[in-house]
Every structure is written in structure tokens, then in C-alpha cells.
N, C-alpha and C positions, 0 to 999 in steps of 0.2 A: 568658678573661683571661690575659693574658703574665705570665712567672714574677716579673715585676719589679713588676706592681701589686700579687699576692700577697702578695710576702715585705715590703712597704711595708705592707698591712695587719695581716699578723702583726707589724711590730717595731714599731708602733703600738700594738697588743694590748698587747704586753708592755708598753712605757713605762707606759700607761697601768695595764697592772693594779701596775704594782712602785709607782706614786705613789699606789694605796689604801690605805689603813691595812687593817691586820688585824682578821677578825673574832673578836667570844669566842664561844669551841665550846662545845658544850652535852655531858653526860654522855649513858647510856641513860634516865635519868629526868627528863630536862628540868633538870638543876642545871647551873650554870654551870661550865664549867673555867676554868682559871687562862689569860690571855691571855695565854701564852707568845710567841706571832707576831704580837700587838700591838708598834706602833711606840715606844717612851717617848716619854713626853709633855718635850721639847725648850724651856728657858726661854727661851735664846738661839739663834740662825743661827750655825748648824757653816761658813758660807760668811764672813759680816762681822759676825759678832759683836753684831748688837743685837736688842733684846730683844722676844721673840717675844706674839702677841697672837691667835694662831691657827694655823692650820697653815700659812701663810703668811708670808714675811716684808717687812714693810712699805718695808722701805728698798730692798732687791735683788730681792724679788720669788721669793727661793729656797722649796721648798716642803720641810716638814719634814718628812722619811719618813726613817726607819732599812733601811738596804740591807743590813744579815744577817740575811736573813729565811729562813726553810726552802723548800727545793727543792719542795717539795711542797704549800705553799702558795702560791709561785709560778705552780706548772703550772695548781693551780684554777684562780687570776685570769686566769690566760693564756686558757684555756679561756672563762671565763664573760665575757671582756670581747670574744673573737675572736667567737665563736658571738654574743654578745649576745639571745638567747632569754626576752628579759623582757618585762615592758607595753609599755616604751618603743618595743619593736620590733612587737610586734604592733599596737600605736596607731598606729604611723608606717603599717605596712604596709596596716590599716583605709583609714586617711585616704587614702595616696596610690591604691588602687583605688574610692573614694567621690568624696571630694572634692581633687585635686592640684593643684588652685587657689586653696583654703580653706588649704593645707596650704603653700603658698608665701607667701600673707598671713601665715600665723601668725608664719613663718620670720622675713622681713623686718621685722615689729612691733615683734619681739626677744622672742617667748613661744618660746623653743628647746630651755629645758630637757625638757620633756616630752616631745621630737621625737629621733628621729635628724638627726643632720646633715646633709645632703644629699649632700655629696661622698660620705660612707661609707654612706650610702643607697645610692648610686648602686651603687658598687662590688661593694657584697652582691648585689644584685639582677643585675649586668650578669655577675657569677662566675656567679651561678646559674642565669641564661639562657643562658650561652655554654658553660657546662658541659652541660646539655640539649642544645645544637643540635651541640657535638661529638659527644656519645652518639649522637646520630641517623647512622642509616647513611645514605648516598649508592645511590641506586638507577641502575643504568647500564642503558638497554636491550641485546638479544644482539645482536651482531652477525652477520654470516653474509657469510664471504668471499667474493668472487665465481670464484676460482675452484675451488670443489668439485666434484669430479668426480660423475658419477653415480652411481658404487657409495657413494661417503659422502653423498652429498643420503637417498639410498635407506637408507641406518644410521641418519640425524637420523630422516625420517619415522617409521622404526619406534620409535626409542625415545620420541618424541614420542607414542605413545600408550600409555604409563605412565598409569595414571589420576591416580597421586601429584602429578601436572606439572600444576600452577596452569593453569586456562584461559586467562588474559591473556598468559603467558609462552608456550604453548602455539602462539596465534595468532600473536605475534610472530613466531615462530620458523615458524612455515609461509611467514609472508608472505616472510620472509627467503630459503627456500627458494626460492621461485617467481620473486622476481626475482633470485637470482642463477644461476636456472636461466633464465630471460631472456635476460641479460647475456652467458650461456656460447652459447648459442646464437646469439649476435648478434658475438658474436668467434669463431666456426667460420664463419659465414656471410662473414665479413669482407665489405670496403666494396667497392662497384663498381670495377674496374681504371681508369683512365684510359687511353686513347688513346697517352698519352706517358709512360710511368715515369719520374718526375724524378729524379735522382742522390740516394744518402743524404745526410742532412744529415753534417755535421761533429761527431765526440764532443764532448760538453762541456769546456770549457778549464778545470782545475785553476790555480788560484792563490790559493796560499797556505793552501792545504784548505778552501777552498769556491767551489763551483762554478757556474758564471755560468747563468745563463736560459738560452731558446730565443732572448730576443733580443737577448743580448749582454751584458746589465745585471749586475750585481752581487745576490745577494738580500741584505735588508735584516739589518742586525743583530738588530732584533725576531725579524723570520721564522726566522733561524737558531736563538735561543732558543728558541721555541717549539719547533720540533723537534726542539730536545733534549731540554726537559723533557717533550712528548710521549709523542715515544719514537718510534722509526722506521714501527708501523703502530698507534701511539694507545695503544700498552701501558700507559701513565703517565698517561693522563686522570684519574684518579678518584684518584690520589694526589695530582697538580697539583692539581684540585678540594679536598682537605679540608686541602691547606696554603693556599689563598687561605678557607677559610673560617674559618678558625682566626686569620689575619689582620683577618680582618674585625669582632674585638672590639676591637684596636687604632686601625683605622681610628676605631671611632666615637667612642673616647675623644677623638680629635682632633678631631670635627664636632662636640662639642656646645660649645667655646667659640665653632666658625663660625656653629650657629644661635643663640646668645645674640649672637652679632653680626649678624645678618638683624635680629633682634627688636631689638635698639638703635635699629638705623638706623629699622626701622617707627616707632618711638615715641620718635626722638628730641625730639619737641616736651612731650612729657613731662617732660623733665628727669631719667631714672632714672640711677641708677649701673650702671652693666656689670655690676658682682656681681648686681644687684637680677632685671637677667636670664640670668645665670649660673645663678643659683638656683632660675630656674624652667625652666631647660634641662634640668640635674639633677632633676629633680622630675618634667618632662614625659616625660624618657627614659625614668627607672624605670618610669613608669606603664606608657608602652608595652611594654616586657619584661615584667611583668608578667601583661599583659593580653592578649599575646600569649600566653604560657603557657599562658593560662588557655582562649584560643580554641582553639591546639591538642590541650591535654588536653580538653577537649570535644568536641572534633571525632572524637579515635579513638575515645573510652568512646560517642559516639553510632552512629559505624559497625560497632559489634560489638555494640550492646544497640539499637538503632533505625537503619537504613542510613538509613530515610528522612525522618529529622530534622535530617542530617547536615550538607545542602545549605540549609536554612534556617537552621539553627541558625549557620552559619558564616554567614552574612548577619546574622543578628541581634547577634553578635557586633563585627563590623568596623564596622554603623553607631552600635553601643555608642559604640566606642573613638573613629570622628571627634568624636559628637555631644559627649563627654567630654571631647575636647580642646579643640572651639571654645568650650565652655563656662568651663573652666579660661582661657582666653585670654581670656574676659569678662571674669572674675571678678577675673581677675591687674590687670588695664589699665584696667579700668568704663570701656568707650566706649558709644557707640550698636549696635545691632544693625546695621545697615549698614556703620558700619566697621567693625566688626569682621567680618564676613562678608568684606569685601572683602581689607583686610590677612589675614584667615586664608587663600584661596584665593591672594593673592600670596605672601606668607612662605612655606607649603607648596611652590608652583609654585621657589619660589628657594630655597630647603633642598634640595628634589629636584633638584634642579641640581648643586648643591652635593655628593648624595650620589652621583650617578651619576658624577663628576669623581672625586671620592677613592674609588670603586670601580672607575675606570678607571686612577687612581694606582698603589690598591694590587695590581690584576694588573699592571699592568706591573711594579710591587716584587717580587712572586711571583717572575714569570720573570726579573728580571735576576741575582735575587739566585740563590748559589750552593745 
């Protein structure tokens, strides 16, 4: 997640813990101490003046909290409101891998005290997944240029039988060898003479520091990006790759108001409000991060303690996750089984649309940007 949703959820944190009242502290022996970092109890609004009937004030709406409170009761609240590590969160987080359609009724009902909110649902969950998929490394295959000479094909071979040298990485790297010992071979041999030697061509024409085709044209501004952020022979791939993936949490912030807009349009004969599937876009999302989390930390703990449960288990997995969303889409909508089968197979089919466009967006964003 970008540093901009962060630092919104912490100053959230904070508003919210400085608007709790202070607790009373208990001694070593369970006796109460003096509630020093309690708020005074306030008759009238420090804002308009009239007279108070709770910790709210009836006319302006101002809420009554004392703001000299200790630094260090601050930081608690801060702490226990950012974290949120109570029922509240583990209820929400039960429901939304149980029931995320059970958990979107409750919302809309208006039973939401018991729940996390959705939005800040959303955000904890999508930090915590996007945080995971950054930690994940980028696997690049070896490369093997083509033109190595014999005496270094002949150095790789031998060092290549280190037994320390992973099998897979091992094969790559032979295969590597062989055809660019191919290759080497096939440019000594060079191409049959022709009959007539045609005259060299013309060096490429320079304008304006870039340089035109073999057939005259201009290369594209794209293309030129690209081989800058490449790098002249791919040096920059894998750095290119983990700033577009890094983008890629932003991106989806912006698709899930477009899929509660897919889902409007499906059920406009409904009558719902936007928010109505707003809220279960936010709902649907988490589930997924979640659930995916949950497939891949399954999938490695099964390849290192069962290889061969790996490949099943990652099947049983992913028909979990559909069968849990179509079901959630019942539950959300109560239509018939057929339509809903059918709007679930369209919606998807136009979501994914949807996302391949704004994953074609945000590489082009990638490389234009500096």
C-alpha cells in the first residue's frame, strides 16, 4: 500500500484514540488509582456554550474530550486503535473467510457496531497482503549470452558441477550453454554468399538522439521508454518488475469502485444504492487477499512437509475461493441459481477486463513515469 494510504490510517488512529476518554488504572493489587488521564466530566460545550447531556453536544454536535492528556497515554490509544487486535477484529476477520456475504447483510442492515468497517477492513488486509507480495522475491531465469567463447562455456560447465548448484538452476544453465554454443556456430558458419554482393546499407540517421529503423520510420516513444528502463541488454528487468508490482496495490484501490460499478449495472433492476455495492466490493476484495494468503502459505508448508499434496491441495484451494464468491453473490442479491450463475460468469468475464486494462495502464504508468 502507498505511503499516502498509511499515513491516512494512522492519523485516523490518532483522531480516534485522542476522542476516547481515559481509562482508570488499576494499582499491583487490583485497587483502583486516581484517574488522573480521565477527561473532566464537562456541564457545558467549550465550542457554543449549551448544556451538555452526554459526551456529545446536542446543538453542534461537538464531542466532549479534554485534549491535555499525557503523551503516553496517547501513544497506548494510538497503538491499540491502529493495531485494533480485539473481538471486533477477529469477528470481522472469522466472518469475512466464513461467510462475506452474511458479513455484507449484517453491514447494510445497520448491525455495524460489532464489525470493522469495511473501508478500514479493506485497508488492514490489502497492507497486509501487499506487504507479503513485496517481501516475496522475483525469480529471474540465467541468462547465457550468445556470445561466449569456448574457453568460458568450458569454466560455466565445470563450475556447474558443484553439487551445492540446485538441479533446476543447473539444467538451465546447460541448456543455456548448448544453444548458445549453437548460435556460435551458426555465426562462424555464416549465411551462403550470394551471387551478387549488394552494396552496404546506409548507417542509421541520427535526429535528435534517436535513431530511425532499418525502414526509415521513427521508433515509437513507448519503445524508446522501454529501453531505457530496461537497460541496454535487460539489466533493469527485475527492478522494472518490482516497481510495477509495488504499483499494483494502487491500481486495485481504483478497480474496486469500477467493480461495484459492473455490479450496479448487473442489478440495476434492484434498486440498490452504489454504497450498497461499494460495500460488498470492500468485503469481496478482503476475502480474496485473505484467501489467497492463506492458499499460498499452504501451498509452501505443503511442498516442504508433503510435495505431493501440493498440487491438490492448491486445486482445492482456488475451487474454495470461486465456490465462496458465487455463494456470497447469492446471499448478497437472493436471486435464482441461474441468474446468478449467469451474472457471476458475466461480471467476472467484465471485471477481468476491467483488470487487464488498468494492468495495461499502470505498466504504461511504470515506464513513462521518471
Amino acid at each position: 500500500m502507498s505511503d499516502e494510504t498509511t499515513q491516512a490510517i494512522f492519523g485516523d488512529a490518532v483522531a480516534d484514540s485522542l476522542e476516547k476518554p481515559g481509562r482508570r488504572r488499576r494499582g499491583p493489587f487490583g485497587r483502583k488509582k486516581p484517574a488522573t488521564d480521565e477527561p473532566p466530566r464537562f456541564t457545558h460545550c467549550e465550542d457554543c456554550g449549551a448544556e451538555l447531556h452526554g459526551r456529545y453536544c446536542s446543538k453542534c454536535g461537538q464531542v466532549a474530550v479534554d485534549y491535555h492528556r499525557s503523551f503516553r497515554h496517547v501513544i497506548a490509544e494510538v497503538a491499540e486503535s491502529f493495531l485494533n487486535w480485539d473481538s471486533k477484529f477477529t469477528k470481522t476477520i472469522g466472518l469475512l473467510v466464513i461467510r462475506p456475504g452474511w458479513l455484507t447483510n449484517q453491514f447494510i442492515a445497520g448491525r455495524r457496531t460489532r464489525y470493522l468497517h469495511p473501508l478500514r477492513l479493506y485497508l488492514l488486509v490489502s497492507i497486509l497482503f501487499f506487504l507479503c507480495v513485496r517481501l516475496a522475491p522475483i525469480e529471474t531465469k540465467p541468462q547465457i549470452k550468445a556470445n561466449l567463447t569456448a574457453k568460458d562455456r568450458a569454466k560455466v560447465e565445470e563450475a556447474m558441477k558443484d553439487p551445492n548448484i540446485p538441479a533446476a538452476v543447473r539444467e538451465q544453465v546447460l541448456k543455456g550453454l548448448a544453444k548458445s554454443a549453437k548460435s556460435s556456430a551458426a555465426k562462424q558458419a555464416g549465411p551462403a554468399m550470394p551471387a551478387e554482393v549488394p552494396s552496404p546499407s546506409p548507417a542509421p540517421v541520427v535526429r535528435g538522439h534517436s535513431k530511425l529503423l532499418d525502414d526509415g520510420s521513427r521508433p515509437s516513444w513507448l519503445k524508446q521508454r522501454i529501453k531505457e528502463k530496461v537497460g541496454p541488454h535487460g539489466d533493469n528487468v527485475q527492478l522494472l518488475g518490482k516497481t510495477l508490482r509495488d504499483n499494483i496495490s494502487t491500481m486495485m484501490l481504483f478497480c474496486i469502485p469500477l467493480f461495484a460499478l459492473v455490479l450496479k449495472i448487473l442489478y440495476f433492476r434492484q434498486r440498490r444504492f452504489y454504497i450498497e455495492h461499494l460495500v460488498y466490493a470492500l468485503h469481496i476484495h478482503s476475502f480474496f487477499y485473505i484467501a489467497l494468503l492463506l492458499t499460498v502459505f499452504s501451498a509452501i508448508a505443503a511442498k516442504h512437509w508433503a510435495p505431493a499434496l501440493e498440487t491438490p491441495l492448491l486445486w482445492i484451494f482456488w475451487l474454495a475461493i470461486v465456490a465462496q464468491v458465487f455463494l456470497s453473490i447469492r446471499q448478497v442479491y437472493r436471486q435464482g441459481w441461474s441468474m446468478t450463475i449467469f451474472k457471476f460468469f458475466l461480471g467476472g468475464f467484465v471485471y477481468l477486463f476491467v483488470l487487464v486494462v488498468a494492468l495495461a495502464a499502470t505498466a504504461v504508468a511504470t515506464i513513462a513515469l521518471p
